[in-house]
Every structure is written in structure tokens, then in C-alpha cells.
Z-matrix of the N, CA and C atoms (Angstrom, degrees):
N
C 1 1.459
C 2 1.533 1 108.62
N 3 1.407 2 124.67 1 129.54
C 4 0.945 3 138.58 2 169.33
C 5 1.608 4 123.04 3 -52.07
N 6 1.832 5 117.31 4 115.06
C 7 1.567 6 98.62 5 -178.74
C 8 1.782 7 109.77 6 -84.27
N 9 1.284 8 94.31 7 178.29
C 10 1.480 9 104.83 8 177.34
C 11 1.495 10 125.01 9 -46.04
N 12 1.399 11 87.75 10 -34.32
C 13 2.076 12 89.40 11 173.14
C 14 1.173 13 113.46 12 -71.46
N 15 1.168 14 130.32 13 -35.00
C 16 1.290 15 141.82 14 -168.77
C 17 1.642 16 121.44 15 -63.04
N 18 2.011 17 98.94 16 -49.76
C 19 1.132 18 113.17 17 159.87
C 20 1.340 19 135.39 18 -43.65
N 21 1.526 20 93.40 19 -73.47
C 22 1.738 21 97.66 20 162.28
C 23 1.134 22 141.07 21 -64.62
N 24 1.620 23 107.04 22 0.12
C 25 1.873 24 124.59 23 170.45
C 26 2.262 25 87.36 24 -75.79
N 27 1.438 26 76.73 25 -49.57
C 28 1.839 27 74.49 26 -176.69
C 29 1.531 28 121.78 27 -45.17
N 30 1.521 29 98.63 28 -67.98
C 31 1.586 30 110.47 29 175.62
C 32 1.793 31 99.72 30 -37.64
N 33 1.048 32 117.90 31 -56.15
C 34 1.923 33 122.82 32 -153.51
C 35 1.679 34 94.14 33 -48.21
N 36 1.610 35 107.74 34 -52.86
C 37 1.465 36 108.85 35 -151.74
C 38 2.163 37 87.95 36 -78.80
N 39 1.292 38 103.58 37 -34.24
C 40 1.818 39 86.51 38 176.09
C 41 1.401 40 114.57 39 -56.20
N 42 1.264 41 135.11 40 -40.97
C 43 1.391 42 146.80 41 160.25
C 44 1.515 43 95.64 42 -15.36
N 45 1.569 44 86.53 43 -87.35
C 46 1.918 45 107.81 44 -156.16
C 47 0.992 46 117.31 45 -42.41
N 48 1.975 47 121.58 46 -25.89
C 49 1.325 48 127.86 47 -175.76
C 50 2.021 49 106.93 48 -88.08
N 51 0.940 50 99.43 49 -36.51
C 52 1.225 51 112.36 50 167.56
C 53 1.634 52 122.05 51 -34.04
N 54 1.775 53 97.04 52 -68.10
C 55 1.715 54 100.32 53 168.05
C 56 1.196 55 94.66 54 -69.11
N 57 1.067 56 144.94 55 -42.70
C 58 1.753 57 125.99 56 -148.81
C 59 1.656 58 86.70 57 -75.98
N 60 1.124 59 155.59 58 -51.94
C 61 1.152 60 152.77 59 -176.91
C 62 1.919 61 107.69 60 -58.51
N 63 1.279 62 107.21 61 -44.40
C 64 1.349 63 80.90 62 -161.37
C 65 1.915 64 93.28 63 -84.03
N 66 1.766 65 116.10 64 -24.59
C 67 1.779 66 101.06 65 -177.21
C 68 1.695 67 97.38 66 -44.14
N 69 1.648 68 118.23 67 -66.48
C 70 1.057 69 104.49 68 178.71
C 71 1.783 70 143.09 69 -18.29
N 72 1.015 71 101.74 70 -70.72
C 73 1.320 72 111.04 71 -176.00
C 74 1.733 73 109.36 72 -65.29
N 75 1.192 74 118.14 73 -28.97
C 76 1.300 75 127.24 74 170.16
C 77 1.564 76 114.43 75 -55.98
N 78 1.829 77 116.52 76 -44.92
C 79 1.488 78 137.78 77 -168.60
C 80 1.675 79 95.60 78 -86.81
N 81 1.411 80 124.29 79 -36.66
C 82 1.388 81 107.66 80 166.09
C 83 1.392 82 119.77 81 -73.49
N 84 1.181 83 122.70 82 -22.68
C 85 1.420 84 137.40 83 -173.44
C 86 1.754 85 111.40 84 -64.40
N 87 1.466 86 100.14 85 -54.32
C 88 1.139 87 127.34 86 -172.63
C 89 1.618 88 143.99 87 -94.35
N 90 1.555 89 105.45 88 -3.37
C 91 1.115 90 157.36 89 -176.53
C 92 1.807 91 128.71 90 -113.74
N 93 1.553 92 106.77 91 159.68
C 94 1.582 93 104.06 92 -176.59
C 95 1.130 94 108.00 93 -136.50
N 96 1.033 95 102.97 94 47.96
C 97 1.498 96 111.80 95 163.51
C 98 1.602 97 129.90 96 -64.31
N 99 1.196 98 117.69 97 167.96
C 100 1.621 99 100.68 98 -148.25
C 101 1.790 100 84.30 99 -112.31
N 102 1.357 101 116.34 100 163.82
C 103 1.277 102 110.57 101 -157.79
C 104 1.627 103 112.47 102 -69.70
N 105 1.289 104 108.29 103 -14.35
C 106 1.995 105 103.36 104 -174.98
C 107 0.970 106 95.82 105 -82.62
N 108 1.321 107 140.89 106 -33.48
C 109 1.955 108 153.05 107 -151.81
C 110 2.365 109 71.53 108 -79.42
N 111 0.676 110 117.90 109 -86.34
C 112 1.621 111 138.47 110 -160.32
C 113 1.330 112 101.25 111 -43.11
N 114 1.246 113 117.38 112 -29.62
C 115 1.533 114 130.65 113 -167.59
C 116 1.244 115 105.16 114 -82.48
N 117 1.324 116 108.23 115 -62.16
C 118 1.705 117 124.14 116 -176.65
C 119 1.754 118 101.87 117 -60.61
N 120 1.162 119 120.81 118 -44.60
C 121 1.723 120 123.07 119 -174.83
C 122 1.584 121 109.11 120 -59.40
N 123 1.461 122 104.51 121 -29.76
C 124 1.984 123 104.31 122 172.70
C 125 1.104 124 103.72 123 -79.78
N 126 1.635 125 121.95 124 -40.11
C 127 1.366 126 110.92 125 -164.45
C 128 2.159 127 107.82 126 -82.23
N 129 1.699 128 115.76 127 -4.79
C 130 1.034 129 83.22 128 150.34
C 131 1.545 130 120.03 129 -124.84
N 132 1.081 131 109.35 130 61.92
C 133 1.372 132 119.78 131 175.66
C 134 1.613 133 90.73 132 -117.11
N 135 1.189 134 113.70 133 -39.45
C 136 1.763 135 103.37 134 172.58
C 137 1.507 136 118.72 135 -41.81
N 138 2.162 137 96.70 136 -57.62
C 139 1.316 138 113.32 137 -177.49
C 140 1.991 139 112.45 138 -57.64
N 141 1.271 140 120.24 139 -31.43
C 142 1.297 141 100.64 140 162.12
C 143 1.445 142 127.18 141 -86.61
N 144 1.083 143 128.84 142 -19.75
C 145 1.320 144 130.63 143 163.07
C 146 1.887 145 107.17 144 -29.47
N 147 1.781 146 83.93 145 -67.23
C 148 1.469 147 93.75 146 -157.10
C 149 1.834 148 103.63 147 -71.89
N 150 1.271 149 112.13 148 -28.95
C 151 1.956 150 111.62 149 145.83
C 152 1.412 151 111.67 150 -27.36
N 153 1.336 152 130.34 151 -32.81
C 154 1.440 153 117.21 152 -147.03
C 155 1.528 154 104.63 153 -122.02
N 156 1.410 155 99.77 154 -14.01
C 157 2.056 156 128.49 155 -170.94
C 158 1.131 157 110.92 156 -156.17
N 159 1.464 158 114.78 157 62.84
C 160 1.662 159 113.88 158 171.99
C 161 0.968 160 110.86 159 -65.61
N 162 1.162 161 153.09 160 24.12
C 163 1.401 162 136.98 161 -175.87
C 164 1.887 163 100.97 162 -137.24
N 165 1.702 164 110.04 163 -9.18
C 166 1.481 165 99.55 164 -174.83
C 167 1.710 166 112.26 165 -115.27
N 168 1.339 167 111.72 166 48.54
C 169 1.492 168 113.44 167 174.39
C 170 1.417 169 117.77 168 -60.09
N 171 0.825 170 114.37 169 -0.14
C 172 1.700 171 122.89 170 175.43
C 173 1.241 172 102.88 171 -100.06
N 174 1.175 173 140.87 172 -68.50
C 175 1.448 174 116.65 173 179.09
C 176 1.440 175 121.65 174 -83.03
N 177 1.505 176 116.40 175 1.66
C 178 1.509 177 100.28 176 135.45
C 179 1.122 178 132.43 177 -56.43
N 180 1.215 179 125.24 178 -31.79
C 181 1.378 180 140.08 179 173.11
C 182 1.299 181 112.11 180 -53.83
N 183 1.464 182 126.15 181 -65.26
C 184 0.857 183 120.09 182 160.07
C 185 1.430 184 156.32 183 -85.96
N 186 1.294 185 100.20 184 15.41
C 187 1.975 186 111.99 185 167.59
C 188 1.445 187 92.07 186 -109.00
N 189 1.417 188 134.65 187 -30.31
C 190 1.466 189 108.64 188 -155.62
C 191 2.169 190 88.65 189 -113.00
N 192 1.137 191 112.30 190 -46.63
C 193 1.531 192 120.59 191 -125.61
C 194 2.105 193 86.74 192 -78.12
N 195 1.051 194 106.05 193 -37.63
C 196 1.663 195 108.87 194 164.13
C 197 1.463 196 107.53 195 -44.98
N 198 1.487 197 131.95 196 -73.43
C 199 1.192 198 155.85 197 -136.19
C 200 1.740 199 96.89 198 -64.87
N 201 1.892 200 97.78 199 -49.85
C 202 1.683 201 97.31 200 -167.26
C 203 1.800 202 106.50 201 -78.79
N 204 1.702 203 96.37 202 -27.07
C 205 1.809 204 87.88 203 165.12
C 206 1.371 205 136.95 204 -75.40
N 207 1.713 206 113.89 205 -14.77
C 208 1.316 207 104.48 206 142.11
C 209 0.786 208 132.75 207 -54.40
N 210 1.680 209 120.24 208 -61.09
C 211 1.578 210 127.49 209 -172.14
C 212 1.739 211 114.12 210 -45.80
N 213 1.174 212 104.66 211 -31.81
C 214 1.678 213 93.45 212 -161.84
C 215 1.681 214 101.67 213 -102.44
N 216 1.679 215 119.11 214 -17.25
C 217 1.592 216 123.27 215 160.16
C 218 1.811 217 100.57 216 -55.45
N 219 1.433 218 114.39 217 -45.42
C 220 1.234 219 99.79 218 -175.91
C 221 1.344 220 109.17 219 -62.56
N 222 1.595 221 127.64 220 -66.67
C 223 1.106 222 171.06 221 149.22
C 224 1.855 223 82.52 222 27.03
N 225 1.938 224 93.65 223 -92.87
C 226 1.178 225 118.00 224 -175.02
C 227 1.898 226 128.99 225 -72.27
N 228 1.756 227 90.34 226 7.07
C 229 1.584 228 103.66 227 -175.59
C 230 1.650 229 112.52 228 44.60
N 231 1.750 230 110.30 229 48.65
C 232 1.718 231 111.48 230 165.19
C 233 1.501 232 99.31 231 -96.75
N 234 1.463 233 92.59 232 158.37
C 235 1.161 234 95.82 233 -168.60
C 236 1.806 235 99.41 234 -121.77
């Protein structure tokens, strides 16, 4: 069982990924950036994610890694 430090070491780093996910998506949103500049900024927002949860690339995958390939198919109109 997980102690209390542990938890809230947990909660802290869900936080941090949290803003780092949503500045992101906000700066592609809001921004004109050219598609490798946009490309490279998910791919290292992946690389800190998985800094923070080496062991959960799969559900990075699936809460974050869908979300930024919509945004930037819309974004960049790929189809």
C-alpha cells in the first residue's frame, strides 16, 4: 500500500503533466507554427510524460497521444 508521500509525490507529477499537456495544446491551438516545430513539441511532451511514468506509455497513448493527433490532423488538415 502506498504511503502518503508517495501519493502526493504521485498527485504532484499528475499535476505537472496536466499543465504541460494542456500549455501545449493551447500553443498548438493558438499559434502558427509550422508542422515539424508542432510535431517535435508532442513528441517531447511524450518524452516528459514518460520522464515522469516510465513504465505507463500506454496510457499515455491513450489519454494524451490520440488527442494531439487530432488536434494537429485538424490543425494541419492531414488526412
Amino acid at each position: 500500500m502506498p504511503t502518503e508521500a508517495e501519493i502526493l509525490e504521485e498527485n504532484r507529477k499528475v499535476r505537472r503533466l496536466q499543465v504541460v499537456v494542456d500549455l501545449v495544446t493551447n500553443l498548438l491551438l493558438q499559434s502558427d507554427l509550422p508542422i515539424e516545430e508542432a510535431s517535435e513539441l508532442v513528441a517531447e511532451t511524450r518524452r516528459f510524460a514518460l520522464g515522469l511514468f516510465p513504465d505507463k506509455e500506454q496510457t499515455y497513448d491513450l489519454l494524451y497521444q490520440s488527442r494531439f493527433r487530432r488536434l494537429l490532423a485538424e490543425k494541419y488538415r492531414l488526412v
